[in-house]
PQR file with spaces between the fields and no chain letter, atoms N, CA, C, O and H, PARSE charges and radii, in Angstrom:
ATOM       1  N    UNK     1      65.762  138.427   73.508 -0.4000 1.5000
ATOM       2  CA   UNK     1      65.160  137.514   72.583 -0.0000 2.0000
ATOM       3  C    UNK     1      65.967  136.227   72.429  0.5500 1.7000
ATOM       4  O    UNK     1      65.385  135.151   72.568 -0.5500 1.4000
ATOM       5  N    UNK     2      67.408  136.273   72.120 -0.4000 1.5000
ATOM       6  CA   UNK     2      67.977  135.262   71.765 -0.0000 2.0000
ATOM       7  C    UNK     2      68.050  134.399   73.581  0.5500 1.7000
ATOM       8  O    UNK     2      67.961  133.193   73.809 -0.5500 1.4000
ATOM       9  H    UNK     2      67.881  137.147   72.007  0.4000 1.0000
ATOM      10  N    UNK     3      68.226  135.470   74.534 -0.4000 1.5000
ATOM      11  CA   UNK     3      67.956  134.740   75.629 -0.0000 2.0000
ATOM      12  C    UNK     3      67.343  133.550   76.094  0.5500 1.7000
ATOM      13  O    UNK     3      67.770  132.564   76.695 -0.5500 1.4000
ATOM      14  H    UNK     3      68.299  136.449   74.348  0.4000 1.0000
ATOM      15  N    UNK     4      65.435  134.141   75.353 -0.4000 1.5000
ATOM      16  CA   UNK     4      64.501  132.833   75.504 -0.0000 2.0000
ATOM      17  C    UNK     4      64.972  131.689   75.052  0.5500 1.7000
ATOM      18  O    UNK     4      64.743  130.570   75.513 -0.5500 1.4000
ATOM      19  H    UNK     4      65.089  134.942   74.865  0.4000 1.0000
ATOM      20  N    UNK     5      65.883  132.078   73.803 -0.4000 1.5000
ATOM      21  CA   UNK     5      65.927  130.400   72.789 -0.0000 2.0000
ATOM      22  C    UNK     5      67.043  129.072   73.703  0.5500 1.7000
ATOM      23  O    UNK     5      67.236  127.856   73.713 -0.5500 1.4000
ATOM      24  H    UNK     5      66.069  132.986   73.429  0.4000 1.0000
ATOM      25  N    UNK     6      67.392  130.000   74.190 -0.4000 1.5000
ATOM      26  CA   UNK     6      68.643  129.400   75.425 -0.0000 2.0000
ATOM      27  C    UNK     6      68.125  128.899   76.902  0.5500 1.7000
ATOM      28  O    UNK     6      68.735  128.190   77.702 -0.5500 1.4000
ATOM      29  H    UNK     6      67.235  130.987   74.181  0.4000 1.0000
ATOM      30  N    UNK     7      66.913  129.436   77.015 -0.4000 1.5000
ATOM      31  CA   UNK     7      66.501  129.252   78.592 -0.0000 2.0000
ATOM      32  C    UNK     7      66.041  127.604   78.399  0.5500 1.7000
ATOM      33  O    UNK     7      66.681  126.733   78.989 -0.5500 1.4000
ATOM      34  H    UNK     7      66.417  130.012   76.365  0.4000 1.0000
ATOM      35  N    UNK     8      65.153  127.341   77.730 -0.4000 1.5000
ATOM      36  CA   UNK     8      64.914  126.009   77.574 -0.0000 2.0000
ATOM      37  C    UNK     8      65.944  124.724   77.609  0.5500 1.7000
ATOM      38  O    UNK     8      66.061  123.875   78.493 -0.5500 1.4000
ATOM      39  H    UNK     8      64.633  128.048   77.250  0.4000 1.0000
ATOM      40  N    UNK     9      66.610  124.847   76.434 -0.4000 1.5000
ATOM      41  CA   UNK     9      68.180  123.986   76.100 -0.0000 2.0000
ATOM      42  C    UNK     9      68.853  124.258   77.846  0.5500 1.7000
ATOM      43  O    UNK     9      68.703  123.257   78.546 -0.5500 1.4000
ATOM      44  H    UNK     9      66.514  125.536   75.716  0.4000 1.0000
ATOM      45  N    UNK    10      69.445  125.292   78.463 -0.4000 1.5000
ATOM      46  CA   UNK    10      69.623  125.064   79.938 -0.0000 2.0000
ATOM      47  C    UNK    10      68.995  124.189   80.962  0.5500 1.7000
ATOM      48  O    UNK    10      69.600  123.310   81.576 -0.5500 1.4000
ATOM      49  H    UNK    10      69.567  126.106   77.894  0.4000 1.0000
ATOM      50  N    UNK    11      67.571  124.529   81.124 -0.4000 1.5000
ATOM      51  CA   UNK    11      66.690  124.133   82.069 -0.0000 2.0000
ATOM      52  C    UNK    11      66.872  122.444   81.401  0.5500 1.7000
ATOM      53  O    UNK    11      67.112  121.684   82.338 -0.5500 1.4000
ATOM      54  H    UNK    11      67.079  125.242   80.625  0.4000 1.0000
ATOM      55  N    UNK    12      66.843  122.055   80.692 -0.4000 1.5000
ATOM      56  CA   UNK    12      66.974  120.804   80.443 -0.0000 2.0000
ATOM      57  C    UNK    12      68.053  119.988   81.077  0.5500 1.7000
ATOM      58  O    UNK    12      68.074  119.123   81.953 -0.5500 1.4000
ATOM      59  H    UNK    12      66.648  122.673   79.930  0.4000 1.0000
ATOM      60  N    UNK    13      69.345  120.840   79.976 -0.4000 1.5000
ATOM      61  CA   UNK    13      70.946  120.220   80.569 -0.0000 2.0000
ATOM      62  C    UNK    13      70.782  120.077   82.173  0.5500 1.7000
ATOM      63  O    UNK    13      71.042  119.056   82.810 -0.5500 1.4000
ATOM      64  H    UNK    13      69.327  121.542   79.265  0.4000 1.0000
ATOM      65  N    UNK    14      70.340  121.193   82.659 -0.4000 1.5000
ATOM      66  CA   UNK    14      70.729  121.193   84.209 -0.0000 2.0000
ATOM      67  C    UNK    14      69.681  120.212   85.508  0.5500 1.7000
ATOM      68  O    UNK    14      69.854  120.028   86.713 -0.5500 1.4000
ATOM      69  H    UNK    14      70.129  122.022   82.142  0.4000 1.0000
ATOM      70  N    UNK    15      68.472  119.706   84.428 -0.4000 1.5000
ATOM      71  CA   UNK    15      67.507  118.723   85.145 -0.0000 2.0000
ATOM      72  C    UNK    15      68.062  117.096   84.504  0.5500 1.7000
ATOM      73  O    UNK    15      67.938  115.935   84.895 -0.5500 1.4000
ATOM      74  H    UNK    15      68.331  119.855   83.449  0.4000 1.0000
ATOM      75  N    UNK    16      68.487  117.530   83.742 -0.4000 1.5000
ATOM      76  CA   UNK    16      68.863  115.586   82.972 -0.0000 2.0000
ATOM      77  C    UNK    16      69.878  115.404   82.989  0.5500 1.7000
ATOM      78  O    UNK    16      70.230  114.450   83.682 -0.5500 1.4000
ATOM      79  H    UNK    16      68.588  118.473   83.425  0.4000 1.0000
ATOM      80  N    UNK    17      71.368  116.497   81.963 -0.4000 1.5000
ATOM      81  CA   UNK    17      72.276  116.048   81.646 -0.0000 2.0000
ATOM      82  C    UNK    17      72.951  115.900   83.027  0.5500 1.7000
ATOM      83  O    UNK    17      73.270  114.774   83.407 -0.5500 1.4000
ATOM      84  H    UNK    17      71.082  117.273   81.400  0.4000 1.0000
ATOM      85  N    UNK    18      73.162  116.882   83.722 -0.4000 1.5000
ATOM      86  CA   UNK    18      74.186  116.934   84.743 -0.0000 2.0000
ATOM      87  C    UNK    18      73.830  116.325   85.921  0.5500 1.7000
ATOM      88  O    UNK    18      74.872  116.181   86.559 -0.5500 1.4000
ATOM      89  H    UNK    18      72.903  117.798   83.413  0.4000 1.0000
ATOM      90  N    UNK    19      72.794  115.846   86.606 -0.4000 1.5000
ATOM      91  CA   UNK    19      72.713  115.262   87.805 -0.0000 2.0000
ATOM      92  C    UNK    19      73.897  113.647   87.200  0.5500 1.7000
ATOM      93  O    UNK    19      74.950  113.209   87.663 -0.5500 1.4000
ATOM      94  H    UNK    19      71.947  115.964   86.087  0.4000 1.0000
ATOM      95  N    UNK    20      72.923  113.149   85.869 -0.4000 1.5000
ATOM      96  CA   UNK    20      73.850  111.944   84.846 -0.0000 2.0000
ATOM      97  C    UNK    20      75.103  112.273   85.128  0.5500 1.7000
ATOM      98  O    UNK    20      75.599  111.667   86.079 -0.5500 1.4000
ATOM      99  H    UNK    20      72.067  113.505   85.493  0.4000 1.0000
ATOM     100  N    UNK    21      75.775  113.074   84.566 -0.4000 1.5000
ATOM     101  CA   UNK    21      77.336  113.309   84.363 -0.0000 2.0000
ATOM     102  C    UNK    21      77.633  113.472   85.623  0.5500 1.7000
ATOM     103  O    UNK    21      78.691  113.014   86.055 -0.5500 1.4000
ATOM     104  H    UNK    21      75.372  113.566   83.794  0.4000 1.0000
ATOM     105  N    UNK    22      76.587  114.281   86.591 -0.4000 1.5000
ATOM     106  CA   UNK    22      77.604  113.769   88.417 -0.0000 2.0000
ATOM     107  C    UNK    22      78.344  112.421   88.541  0.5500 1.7000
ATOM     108  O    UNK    22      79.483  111.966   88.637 -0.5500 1.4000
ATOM     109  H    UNK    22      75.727  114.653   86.240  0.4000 1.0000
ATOM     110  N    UNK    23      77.140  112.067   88.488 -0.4000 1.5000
ATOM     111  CA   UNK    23      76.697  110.773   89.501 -0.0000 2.0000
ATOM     112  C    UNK    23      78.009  109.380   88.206  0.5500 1.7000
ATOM     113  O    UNK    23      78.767  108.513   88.642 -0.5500 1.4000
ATOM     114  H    UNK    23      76.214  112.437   88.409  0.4000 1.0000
ATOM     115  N    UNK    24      77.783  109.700   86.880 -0.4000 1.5000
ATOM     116  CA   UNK    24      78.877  109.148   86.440 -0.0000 2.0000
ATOM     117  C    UNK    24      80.405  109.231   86.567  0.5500 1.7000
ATOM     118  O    UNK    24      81.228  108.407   86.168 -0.5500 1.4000
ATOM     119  H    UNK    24      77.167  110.404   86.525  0.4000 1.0000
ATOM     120  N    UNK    25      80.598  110.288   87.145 -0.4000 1.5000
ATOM     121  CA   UNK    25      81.863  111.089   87.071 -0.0000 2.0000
ATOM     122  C    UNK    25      81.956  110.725   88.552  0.5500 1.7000
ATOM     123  O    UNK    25      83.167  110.696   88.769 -0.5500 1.4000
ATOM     124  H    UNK    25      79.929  110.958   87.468  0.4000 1.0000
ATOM     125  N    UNK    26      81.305  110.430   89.698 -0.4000 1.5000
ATOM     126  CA   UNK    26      82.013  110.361   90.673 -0.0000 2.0000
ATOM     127  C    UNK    26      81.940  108.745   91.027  0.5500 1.7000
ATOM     128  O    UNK    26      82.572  108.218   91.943 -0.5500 1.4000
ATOM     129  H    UNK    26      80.320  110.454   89.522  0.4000 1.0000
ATOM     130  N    UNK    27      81.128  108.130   90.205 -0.4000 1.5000
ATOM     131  CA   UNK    27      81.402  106.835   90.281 -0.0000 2.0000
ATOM     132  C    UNK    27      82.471  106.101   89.421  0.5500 1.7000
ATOM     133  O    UNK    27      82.695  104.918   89.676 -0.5500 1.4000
ATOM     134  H    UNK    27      80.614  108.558   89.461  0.4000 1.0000
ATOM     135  N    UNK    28      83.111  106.696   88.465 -0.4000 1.5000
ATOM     136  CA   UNK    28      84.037  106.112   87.679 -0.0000 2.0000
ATOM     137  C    UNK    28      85.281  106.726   88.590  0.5500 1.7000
ATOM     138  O    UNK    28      86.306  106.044   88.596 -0.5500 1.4000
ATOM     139  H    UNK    28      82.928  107.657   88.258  0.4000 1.0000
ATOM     140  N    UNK    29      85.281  108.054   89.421 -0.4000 1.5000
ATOM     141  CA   UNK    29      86.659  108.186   90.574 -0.0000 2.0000
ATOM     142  C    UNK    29      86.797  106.917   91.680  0.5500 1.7000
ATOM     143  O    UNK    29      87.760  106.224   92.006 -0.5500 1.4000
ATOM     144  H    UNK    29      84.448  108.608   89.417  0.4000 1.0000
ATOM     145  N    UNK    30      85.215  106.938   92.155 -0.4000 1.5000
ATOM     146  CA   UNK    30      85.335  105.464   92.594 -0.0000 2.0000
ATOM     147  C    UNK    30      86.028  104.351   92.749  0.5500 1.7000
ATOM     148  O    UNK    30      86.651  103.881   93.702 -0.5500 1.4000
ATOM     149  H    UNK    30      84.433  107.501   91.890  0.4000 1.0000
ATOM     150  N    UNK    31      85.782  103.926   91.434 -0.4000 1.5000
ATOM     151  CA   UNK    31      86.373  102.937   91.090 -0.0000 2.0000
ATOM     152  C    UNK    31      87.876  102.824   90.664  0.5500 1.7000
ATOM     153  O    UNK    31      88.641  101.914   90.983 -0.5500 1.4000
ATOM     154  H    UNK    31      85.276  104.308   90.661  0.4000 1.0000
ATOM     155  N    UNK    32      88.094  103.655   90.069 -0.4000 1.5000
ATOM     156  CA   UNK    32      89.767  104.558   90.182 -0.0000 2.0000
ATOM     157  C    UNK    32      90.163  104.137   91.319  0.5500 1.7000
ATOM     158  O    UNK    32      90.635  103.004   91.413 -0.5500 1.4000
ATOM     159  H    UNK    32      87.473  104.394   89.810  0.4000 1.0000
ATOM     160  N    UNK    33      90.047  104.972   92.413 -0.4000 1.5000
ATOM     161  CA   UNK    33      90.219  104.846   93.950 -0.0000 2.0000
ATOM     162  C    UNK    33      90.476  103.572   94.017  0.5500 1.7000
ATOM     163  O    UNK    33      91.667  103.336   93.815 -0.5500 1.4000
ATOM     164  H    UNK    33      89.663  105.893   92.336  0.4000 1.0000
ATOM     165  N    UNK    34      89.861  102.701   94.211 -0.4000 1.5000
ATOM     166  CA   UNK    34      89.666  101.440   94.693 -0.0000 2.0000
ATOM     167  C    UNK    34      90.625  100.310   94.373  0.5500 1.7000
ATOM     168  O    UNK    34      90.555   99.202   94.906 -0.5500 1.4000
ATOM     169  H    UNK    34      88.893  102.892   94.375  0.4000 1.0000
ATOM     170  N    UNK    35      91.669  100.721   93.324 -0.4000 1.5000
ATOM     171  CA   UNK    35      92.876  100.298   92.637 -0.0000 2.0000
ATOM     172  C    UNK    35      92.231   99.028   91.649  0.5500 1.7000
ATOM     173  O    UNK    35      91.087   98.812   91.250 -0.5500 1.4000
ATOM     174  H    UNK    35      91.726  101.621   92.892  0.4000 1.0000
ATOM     175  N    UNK    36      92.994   98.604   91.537 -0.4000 1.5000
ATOM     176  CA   UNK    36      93.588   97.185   90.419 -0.0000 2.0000
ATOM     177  C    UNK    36      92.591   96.068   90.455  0.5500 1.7000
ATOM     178  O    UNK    36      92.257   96.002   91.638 -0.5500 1.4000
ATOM     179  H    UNK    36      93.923   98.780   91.861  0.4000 1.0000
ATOM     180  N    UNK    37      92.143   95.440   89.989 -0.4000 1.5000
ATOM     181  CA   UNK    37      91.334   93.694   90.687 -0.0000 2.0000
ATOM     182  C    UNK    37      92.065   93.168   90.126  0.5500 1.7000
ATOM     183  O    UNK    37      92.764   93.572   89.197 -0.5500 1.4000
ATOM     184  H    UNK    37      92.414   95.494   89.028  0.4000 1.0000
ATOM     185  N    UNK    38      91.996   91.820   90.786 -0.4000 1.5000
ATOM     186  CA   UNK    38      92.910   90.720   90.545 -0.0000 2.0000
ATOM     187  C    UNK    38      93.264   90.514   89.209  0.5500 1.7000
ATOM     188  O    UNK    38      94.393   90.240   88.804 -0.5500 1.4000
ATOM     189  H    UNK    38      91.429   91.493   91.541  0.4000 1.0000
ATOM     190  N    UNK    39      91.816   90.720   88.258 -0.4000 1.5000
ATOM     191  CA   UNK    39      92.866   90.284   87.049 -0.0000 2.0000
ATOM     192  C    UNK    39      93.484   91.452   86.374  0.5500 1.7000
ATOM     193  O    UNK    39      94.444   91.225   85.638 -0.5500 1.4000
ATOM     194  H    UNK    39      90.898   90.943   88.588  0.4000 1.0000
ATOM     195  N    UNK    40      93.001   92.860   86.546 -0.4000 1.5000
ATOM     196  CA   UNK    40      93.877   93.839   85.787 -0.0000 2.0000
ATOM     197  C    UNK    40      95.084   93.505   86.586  0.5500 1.7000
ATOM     198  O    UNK    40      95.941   93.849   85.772 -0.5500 1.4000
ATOM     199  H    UNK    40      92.221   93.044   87.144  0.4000 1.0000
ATOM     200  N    UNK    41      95.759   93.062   87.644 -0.4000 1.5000
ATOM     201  CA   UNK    41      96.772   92.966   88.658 -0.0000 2.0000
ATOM     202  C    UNK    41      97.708   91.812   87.497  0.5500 1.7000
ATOM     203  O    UNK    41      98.849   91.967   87.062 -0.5500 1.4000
ATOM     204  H    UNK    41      95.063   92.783   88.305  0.4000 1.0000
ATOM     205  N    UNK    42      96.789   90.733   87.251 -0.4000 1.5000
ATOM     206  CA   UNK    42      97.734   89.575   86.180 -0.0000 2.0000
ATOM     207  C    UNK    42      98.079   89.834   84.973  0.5500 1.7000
ATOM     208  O    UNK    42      99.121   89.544   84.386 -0.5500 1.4000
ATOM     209  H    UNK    42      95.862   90.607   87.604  0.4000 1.0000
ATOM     210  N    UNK    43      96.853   90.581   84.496 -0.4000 1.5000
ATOM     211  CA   UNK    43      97.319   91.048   82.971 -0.0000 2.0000
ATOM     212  C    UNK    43      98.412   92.536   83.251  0.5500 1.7000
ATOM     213  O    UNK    43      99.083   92.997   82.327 -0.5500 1.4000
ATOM     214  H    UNK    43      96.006   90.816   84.973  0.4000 1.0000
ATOM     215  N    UNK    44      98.423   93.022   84.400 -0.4000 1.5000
ATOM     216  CA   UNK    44      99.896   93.800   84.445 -0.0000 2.0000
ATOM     217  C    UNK    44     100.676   93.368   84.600  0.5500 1.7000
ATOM     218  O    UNK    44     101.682   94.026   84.333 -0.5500 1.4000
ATOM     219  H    UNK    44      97.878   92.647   85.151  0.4000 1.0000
ATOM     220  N    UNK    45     100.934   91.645   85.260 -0.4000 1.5000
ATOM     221  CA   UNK    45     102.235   90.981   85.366 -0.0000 2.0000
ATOM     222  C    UNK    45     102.989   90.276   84.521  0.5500 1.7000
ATOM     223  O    UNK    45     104.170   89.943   84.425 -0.5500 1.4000
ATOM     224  H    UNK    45     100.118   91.110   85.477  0.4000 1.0000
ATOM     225  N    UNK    46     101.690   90.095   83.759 -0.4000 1.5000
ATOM     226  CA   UNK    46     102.116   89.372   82.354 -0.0000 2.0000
ATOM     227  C    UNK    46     102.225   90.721   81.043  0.5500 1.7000
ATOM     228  O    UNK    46     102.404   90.233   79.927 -0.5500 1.4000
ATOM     229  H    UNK    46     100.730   90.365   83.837  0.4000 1.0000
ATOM     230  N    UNK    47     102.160   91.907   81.053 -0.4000 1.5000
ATOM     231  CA   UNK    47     102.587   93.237   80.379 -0.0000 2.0000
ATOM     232  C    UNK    47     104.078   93.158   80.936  0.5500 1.7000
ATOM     233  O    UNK    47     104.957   93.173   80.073 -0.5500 1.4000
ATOM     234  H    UNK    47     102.014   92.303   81.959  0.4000 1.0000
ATOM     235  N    UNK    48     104.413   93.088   82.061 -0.4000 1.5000
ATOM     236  CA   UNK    48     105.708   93.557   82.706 -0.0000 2.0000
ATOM     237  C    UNK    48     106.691   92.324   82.145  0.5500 1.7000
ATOM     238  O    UNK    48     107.740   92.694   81.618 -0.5500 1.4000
ATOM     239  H    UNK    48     103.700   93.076   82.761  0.4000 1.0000
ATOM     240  N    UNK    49     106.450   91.000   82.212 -0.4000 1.5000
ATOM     241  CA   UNK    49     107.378   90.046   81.299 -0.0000 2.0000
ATOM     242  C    UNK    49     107.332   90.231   80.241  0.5500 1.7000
ATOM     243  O    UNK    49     108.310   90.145   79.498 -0.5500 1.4000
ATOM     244  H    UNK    49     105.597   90.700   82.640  0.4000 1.0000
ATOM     245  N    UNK    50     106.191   90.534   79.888 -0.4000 1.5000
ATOM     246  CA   UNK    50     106.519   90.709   78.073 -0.0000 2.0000
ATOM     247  C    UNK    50     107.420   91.909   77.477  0.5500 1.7000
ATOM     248  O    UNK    50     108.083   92.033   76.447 -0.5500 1.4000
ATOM     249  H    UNK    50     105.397   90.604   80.492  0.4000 1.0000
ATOM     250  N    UNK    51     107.166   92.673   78.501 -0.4000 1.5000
ATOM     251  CA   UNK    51     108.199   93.996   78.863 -0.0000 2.0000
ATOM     252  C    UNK    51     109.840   93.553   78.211  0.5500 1.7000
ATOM     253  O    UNK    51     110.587   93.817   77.268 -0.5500 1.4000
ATOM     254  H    UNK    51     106.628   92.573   79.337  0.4000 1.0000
ATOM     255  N    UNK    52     109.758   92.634   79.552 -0.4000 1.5000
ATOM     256  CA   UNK    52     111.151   92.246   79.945 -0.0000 2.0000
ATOM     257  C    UNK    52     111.809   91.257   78.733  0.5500 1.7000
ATOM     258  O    UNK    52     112.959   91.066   78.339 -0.5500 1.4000
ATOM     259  H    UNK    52     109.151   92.420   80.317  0.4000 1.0000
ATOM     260  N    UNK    53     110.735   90.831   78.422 -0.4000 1.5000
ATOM     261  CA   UNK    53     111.578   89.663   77.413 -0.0000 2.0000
ATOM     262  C    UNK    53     111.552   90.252   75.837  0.5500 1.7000
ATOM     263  O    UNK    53     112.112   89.656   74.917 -0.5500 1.4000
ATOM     264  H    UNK    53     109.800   90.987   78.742  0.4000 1.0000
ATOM     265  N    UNK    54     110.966   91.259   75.701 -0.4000 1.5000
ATOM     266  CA   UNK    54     111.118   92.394   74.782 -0.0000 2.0000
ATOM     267  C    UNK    54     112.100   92.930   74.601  0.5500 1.7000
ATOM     268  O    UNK    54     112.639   92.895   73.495 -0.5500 1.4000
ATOM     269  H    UNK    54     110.512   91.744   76.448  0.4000 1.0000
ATOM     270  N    UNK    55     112.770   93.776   75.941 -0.4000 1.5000
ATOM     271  CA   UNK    55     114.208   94.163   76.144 -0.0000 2.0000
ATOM     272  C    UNK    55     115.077   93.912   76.158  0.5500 1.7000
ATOM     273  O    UNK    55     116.008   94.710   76.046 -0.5500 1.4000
ATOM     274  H    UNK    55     112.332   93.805   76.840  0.4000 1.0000
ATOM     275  N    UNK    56     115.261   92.094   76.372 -0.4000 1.5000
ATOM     276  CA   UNK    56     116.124   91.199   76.301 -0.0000 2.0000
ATOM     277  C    UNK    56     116.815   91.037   74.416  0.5500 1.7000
ATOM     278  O    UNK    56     117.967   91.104   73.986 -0.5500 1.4000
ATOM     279  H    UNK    56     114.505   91.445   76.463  0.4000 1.0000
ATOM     280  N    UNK    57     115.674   90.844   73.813 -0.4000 1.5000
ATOM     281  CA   UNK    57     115.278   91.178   72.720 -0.0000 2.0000
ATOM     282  C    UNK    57     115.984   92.054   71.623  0.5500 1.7000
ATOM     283  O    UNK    57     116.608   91.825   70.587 -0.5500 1.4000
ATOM     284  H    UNK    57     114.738   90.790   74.162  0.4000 1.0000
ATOM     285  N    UNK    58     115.605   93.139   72.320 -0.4000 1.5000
ATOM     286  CA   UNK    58     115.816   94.361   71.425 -0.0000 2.0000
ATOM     287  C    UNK    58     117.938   94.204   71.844  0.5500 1.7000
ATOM     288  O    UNK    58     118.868   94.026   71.057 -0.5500 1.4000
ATOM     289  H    UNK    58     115.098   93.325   73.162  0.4000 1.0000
ATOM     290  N    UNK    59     117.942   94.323   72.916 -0.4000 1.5000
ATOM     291  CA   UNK    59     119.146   93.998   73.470 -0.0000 2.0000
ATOM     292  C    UNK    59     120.020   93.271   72.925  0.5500 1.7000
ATOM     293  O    UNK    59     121.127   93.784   72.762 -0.5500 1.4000
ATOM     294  H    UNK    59     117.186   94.467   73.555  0.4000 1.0000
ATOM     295  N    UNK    60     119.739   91.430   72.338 -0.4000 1.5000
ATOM     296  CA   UNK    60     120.345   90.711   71.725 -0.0000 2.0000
ATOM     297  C    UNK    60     120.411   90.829   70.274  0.5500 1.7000
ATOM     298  O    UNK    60     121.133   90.140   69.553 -0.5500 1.4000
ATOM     299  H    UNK    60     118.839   91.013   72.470  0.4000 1.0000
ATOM     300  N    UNK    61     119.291   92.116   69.734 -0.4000 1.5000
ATOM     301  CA   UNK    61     118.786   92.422   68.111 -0.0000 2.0000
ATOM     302  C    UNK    61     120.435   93.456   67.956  0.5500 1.7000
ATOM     303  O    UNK    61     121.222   93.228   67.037 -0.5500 1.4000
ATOM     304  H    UNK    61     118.705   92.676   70.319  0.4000 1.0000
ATOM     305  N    UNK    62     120.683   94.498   68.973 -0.4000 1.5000
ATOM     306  CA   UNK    62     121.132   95.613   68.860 -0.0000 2.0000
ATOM     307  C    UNK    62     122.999   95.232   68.864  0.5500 1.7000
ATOM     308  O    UNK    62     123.853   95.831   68.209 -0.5500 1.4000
ATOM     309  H    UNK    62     120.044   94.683   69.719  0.4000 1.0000
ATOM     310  N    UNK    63     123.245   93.888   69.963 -0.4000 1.5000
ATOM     311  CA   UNK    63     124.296   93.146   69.760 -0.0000 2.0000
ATOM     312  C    UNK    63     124.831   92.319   68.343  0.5500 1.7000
ATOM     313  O    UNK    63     125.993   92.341   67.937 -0.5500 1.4000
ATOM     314  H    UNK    63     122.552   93.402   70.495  0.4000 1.0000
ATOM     315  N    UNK    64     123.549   91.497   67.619 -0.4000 1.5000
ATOM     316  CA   UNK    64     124.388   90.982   66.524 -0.0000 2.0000
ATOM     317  C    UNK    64     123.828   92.145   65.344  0.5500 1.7000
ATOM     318  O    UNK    64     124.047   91.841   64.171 -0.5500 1.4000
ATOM     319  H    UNK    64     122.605   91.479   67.949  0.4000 1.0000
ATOM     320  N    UNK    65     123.335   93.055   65.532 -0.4000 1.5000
ATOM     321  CA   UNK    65     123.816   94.364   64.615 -0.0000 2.0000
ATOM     322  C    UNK    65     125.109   95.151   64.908  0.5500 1.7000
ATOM     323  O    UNK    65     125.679   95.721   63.977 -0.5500 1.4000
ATOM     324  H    UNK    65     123.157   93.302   66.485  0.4000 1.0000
ATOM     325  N    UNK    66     125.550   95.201   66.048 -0.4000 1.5000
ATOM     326  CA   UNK    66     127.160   95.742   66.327 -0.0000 2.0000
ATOM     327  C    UNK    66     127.959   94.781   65.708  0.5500 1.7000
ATOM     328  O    UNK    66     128.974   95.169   65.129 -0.5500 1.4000
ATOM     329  H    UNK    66     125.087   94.739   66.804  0.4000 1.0000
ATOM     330  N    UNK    67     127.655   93.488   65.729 -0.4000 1.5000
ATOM     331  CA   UNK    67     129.124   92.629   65.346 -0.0000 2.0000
ATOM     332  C    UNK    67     128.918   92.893   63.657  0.5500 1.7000
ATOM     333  O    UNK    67     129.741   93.471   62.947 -0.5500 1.4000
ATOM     334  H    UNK    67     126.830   93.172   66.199  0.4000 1.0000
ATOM     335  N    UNK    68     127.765   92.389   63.257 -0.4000 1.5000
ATOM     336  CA   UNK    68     127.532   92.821   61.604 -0.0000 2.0000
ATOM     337  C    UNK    68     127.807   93.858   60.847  0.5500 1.7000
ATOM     338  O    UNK    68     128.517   93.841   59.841 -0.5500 1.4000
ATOM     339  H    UNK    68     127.097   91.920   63.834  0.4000 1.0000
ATOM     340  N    UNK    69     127.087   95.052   61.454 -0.4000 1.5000
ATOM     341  CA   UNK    69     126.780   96.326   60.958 -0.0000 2.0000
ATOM     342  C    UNK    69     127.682   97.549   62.283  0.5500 1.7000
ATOM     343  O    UNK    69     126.876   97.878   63.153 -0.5500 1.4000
ATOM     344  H    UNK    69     126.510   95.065   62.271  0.4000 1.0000
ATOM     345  N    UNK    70     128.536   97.924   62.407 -0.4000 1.5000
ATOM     346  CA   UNK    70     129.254   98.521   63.350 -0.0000 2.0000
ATOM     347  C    UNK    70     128.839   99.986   63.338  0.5500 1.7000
ATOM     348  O    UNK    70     128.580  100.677   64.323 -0.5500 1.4000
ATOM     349  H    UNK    70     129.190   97.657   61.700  0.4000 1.0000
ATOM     350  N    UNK    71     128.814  100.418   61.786 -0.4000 1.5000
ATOM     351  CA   UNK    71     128.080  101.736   62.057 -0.0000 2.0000
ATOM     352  C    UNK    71     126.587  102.007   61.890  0.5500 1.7000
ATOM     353  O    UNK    71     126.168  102.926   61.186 -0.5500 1.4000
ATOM     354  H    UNK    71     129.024   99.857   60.985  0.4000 1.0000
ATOM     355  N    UNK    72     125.700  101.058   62.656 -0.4000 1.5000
ATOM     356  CA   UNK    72     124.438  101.227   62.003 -0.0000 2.0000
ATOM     357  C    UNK    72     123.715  102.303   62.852  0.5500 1.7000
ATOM     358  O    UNK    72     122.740  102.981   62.531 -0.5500 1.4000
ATOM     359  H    UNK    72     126.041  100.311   63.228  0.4000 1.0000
ATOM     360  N    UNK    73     124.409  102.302   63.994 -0.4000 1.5000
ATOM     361  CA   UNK    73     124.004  103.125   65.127 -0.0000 2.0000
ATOM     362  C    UNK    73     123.923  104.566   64.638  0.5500 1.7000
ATOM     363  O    UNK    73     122.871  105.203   64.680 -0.5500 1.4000
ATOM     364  H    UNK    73     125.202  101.751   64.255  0.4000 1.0000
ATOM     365  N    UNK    74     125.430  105.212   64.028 -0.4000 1.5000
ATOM     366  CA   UNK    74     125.584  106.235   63.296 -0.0000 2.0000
ATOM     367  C    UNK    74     124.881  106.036   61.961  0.5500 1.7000
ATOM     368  O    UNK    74     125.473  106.819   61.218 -0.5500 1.4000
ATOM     369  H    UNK    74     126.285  104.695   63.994  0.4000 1.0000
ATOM     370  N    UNK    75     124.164  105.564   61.417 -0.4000 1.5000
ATOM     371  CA   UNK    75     123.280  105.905   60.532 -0.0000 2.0000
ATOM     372  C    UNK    75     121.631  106.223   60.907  0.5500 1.7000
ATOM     373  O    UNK    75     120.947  106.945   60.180 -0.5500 1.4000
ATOM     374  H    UNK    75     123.683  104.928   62.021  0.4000 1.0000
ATOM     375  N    UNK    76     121.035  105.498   62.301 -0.4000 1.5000
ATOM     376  CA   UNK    76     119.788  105.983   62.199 -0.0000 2.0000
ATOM     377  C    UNK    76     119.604  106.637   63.434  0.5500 1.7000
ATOM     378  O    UNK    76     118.682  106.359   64.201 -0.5500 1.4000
ATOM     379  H    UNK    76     121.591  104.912   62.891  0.4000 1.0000
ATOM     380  N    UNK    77     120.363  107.405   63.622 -0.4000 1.5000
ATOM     381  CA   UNK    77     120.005  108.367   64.824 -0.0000 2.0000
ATOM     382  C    UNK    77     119.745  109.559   64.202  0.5500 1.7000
ATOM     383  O    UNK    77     119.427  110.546   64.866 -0.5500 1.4000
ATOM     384  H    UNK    77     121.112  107.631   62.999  0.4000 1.0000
């Protein structure tokens, strides 16, 4: 009985939902595959300086806290 109530809801998923979810799912690997385009390629080059000049940053933040604050290190670890 509870079988029937299920056969329908299946026969559906398996004529609509899933051919959809193939055909999406192997076109978004696709494109995966296919790597980077030019501009995700720039907006990663310009992530990677901002990177860098971040670190520089944190770097020159972490120096005039040693000359100031000597034990600040031993306080927030």
């Amino acid at each position: 009985m509870d079988l029937d109530l299920l056969i329908a809801p299946i026969i559906i998923f398996l004529l609509v939902v899933a051919p959809i979810w193939l055909v999406l799912h192997y076109r978004s690997k696709r494109q995966v595959n296919q790597g980077l385009t030019e501009e995700e390629f720039a907006q990663l080059n310009e992530l990677i300086i901002k990177a860098d000049k971040m670190s520089q940053r944190i770097a020159s933040l972490e120096a005039i806290l040693d000359t100031d604050s000597p034990e600040w290190r031993s306080r927030h670890e």
